[in-house]
C-alpha positions, 0 to 999 in steps of 0.5 A: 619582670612578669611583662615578659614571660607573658609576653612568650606565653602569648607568642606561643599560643599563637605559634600553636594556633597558626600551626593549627590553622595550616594543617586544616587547611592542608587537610581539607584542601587535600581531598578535593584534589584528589578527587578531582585528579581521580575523575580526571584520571577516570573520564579518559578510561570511562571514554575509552570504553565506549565503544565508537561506530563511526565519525560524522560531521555534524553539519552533515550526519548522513556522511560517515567517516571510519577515523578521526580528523578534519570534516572535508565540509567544513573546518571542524573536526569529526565528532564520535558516535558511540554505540551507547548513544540513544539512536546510535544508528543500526547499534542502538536498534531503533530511534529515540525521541525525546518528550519534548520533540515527541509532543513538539511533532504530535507523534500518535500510537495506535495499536495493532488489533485482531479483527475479523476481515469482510470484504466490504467496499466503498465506491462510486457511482452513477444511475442508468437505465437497464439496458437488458429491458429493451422494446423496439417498435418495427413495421412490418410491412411498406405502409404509409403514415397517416397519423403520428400520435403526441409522442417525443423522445424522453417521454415515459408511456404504458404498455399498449400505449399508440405511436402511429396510425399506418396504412398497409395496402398488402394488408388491405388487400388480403383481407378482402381476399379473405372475407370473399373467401369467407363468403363461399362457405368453403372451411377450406379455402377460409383457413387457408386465407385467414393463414395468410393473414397471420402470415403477412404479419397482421395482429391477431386483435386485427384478424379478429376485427376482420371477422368480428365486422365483416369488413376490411380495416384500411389503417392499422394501429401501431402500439408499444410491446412494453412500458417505459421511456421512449428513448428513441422516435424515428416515426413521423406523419406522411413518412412512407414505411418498409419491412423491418424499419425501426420505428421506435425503442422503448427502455423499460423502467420496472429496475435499473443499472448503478454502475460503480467505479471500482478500483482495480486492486479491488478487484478480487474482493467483488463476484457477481451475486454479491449483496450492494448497498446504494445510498442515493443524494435524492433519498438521504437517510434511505439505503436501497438493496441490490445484488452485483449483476456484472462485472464488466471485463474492460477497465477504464485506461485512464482512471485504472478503475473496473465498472460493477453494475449493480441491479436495483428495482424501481418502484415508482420510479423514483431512481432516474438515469445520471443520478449520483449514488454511494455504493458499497459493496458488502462480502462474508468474513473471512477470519481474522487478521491483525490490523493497523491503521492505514495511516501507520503504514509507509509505503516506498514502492518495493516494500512496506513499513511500520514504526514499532515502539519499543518503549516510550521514546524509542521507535524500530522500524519493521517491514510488514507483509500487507493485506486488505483495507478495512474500512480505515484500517490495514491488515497486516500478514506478517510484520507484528502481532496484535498488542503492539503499538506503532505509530500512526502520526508523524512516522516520516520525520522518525524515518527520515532520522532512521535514515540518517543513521543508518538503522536498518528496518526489520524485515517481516518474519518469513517473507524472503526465501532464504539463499544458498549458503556458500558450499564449502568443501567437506571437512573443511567447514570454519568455526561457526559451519561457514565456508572459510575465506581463501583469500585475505584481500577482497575479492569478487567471485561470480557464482553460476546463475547467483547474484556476485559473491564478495569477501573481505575482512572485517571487525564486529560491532554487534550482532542484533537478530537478523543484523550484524554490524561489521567494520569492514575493509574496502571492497574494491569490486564494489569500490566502497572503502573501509567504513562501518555499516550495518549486513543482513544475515542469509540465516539467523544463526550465521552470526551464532558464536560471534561477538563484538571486536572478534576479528572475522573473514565474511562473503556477501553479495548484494540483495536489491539494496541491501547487503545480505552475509552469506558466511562468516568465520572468526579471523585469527589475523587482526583486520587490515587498519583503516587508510590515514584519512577519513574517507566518506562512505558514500565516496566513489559509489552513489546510492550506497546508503540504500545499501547500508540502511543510511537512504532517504526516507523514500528509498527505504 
């Protein structure tokens, strides 16, 4: 009888134990699904805020689609880029780098400093002797050589030092002429003869010979005028001489010539007084002082360099023609200027561009207005200010990426003039002062004497200082189709009022490589949408990525 009732008990202090084992595993599975369901629920609503700039396959970034699908490279399908992505092409303003790639590509900073400019120039050059001192020896009568003293070219002789022993028979005669002149007594008479003597040419030491021995002088001494190098010896024994036959050329040595090969683009920064300093290879440790004597006016057709000649004195002769020297060139301030290193600065020909860093990791490109070399550094007019870092290692493979991604450089503040704007008629300016677009379809206009002016529709993307980014409509004239891409603004406030995904009608007209709006105006239509499948945005027009931003590293 009491088996029973415990029996029931039992039974039901399970029951009551299951129940409650249940309901907590009810409970505490229930939030876990909700949760989950509320972040499934919220990942499609976060990823359809972002906002997508292009498509691009990504085994080919640098082909731009305007819609999803199929890459038509290979068989996968287009990936987004959103503008919130770091590096996300013209949006995002700059390239970022990671710490890790940055320390892989032993990317370097350097910054821009105020520093006082002097014009100092570092160039090449060779010792030669002065050209301007110059002795040549002449006969100045007919005569015969009956004695050549031991001189060859290459030797280095003393003023009044004998070449040749010359017998002159006019000269004889009229000094015998002379002393029988003499012997009459006759003032006269012997002032005339001994004019004639001075004027047949005859040394006055030889003419006071005469009168001093009371006798003709058969042979004459020929002498140098000057000291120096004998560079050139055309007398020899037995030889017979004739008036105004050169017998030798004497090069003085007392300074010489260091000639420097200068590059043309330096041109201006040399004037003729300018102070050189010469270190020479003989004389290590030893800098030689001299002055710029000339700057010769014909440049070297195939080195494109300008010959300076520098004077430098020689005493003791130690400086000998054909010696190697280093020269440089030394000039006044001429204030002061931001400077970079030469290194930092890209170069492609039509313009010049910096790497500036914005923050840790992320990198803009900026064109600069360039200056003189100092030393290993640049200045820089226009571009940045002193304080700025930019890069100074390693900036090709940054702007190759730039490339890719369509970043446009900044252009330096005040370089290009600013276009004419579209005149529009009076009282019938658009929202923003532009000139409203009269047609919806694009179309092409010819302005007289003005680059061709283009207009279509488009969407905003983003407006970033001088930059707007629009997802325009296809521009047959041109024949791009509809794509995304970066525009230059003519003025800075062109763009004032706008913002992104406002529906506007713009005109532009190309500038060199680069697509410049010259009005907008906020559009009360919605723009036309894009064709079906994606289209490539280089299609049908080669070279349009030099346009847009999206070239090679060597176009931009």
């Amino acid at each position: 009888m009491n088996t029973q009732p415990k029996k029931i008990a039992l039974a039901v202090v399970l029951l009551a134990a299951g129940m409650a084992a249940g309901w907590g595993l009810a409970t505490w599975r229930a939030p876990s699904h909700t949760g989950t369901d509320a972040a499934a629920a919220a990942a499609p609503a976060a990823s359809a805020e972002r906002q997508v700039l292009y498509w691009y396959d990504p085994m080919k970034p640098d082909m731009k689609f305007d819609k999803p699908g199929k890459s038509p490279y290979m068989d996968m399908p287009l990936q987004p880029k959103y503008a919130d992505e770091a590096g996300g092409g013209a949006a995002a303003g700059g390239v970022a780098v990671s710490p890790q790639a940055v320390q892989a590509l032993g990317l370097r900073v350097a910054t821009a400093e105020k520093q006082t400019l002097a014009t100092t120039v570092d160039a090449v050059g060779t010792v030669q002797l002065n050209e301007r001192d110059v002795s040549i020896v002449q006969a100045r009568a007919n005569g015969f050589v009956e004695r050549v003293y031991a001189r060859a070219p290459g030797d280095v002789i003393a003023a009044g030092a004998p070449l040749a022993d010359v017998l002159h028979p006019e000269w004889l005669a009229a000094q015998q002429e002379y002393l029988a002149v003499r012997a009459t007594g006759d003032a006269a008479l012997t002032a005339a003869a001994r004019q004639r003597l001075v004027l047949l040419g005859i040394p006055a030491g030889l003419v006071e010979r005469v009168e001093r021995e009371n006798r003709p002088v058969a042979t004459t001494t020929i002498t140098t005028p000057g000291g120096g190098l004998i560079a050139e010896l055309m007398v020899r024994q037995g030889m017979t001489v004739a008036p105004g036959m050169t017998l030798a050329r004497i090069n003085g040595l007392s300074t010489v010539w260091v000639e420097a090969a200068l590059p043309e683009v330096q041109a201006s920064s040399v004037v003729i007084g300018q102070p050189a300093s010469v270190r020479l290879a003989a004389a290590p440790g030893e800098a030689l002082r001299g002055k710029v004597l000339a700057v010769l006016a014909e440049a070297n057709a195939e080195t494109r360099t300008l010959r300076v000649r520098i004077e430098l004195p020689n005493p003791g002769q130690r400086l000998r023609a054909g010696m190697f020297a280093q020269v440089q060139l030394q000039g006044g301030a001429q204030g002061e200027a931001v400077t970079v290193p030469a290194e930092a600065v890209i170069r492609t020909g039509r313009r010049a561009l910096v790497y500036v860093v914005d923050a840790p990791g992320r990198y803009r490109p900026v064109e600069v207005e360039l200056g003189p070399e100092v030393g290993e550094r640049i200045a820089v007019r226009r571009g940045i200010e002193a304080g700025q870092q930019v890069v100074a290692s390693g900036q090709f493979l940054i702007d190759s990426e730039a490339s890719l991604r369509g970043i446009v450089a900044q252009a330096a503040a005040g370089t290009a003039p600013a276009p004419a704007a579209l005149a529009a008629p009076p009282g019938h300016e658009g929202a923003h002062g532009a000139a409203p677009m009269a047609a919806a379809t694009p179309k092409a206009t010819q302005p007289a004497a003005a680059a061709p002016s283009y207009e279509t529709r488009g969407k905003v993307v983003e407006v970033d200082g001088n930059t707007i980014t629009l997802d325009h409509q296809a521009v047959p004239a041109l024949k791009w189709p509809p794509m995304t891409m970066p525009f230059k603004l003519e003025r800075p406030g062109l763009a004032r009022g706008l913002k992104g995904e406002d529906p506007v009608r713009f005109s532009f007209r190309m500038q060199g490589d680069e697509a410049v709006v010259t009005a907008i105006a906020r559009d009360g239509a919605a723009p036309a949408k894009p064709a079906a499948a994606p289209v490539p945005a280089q299609d049908a027009h080669a070279g349009h990525d030099s346009h847009a931003g999206h070239g090679t590293g060597s176009e931009r």
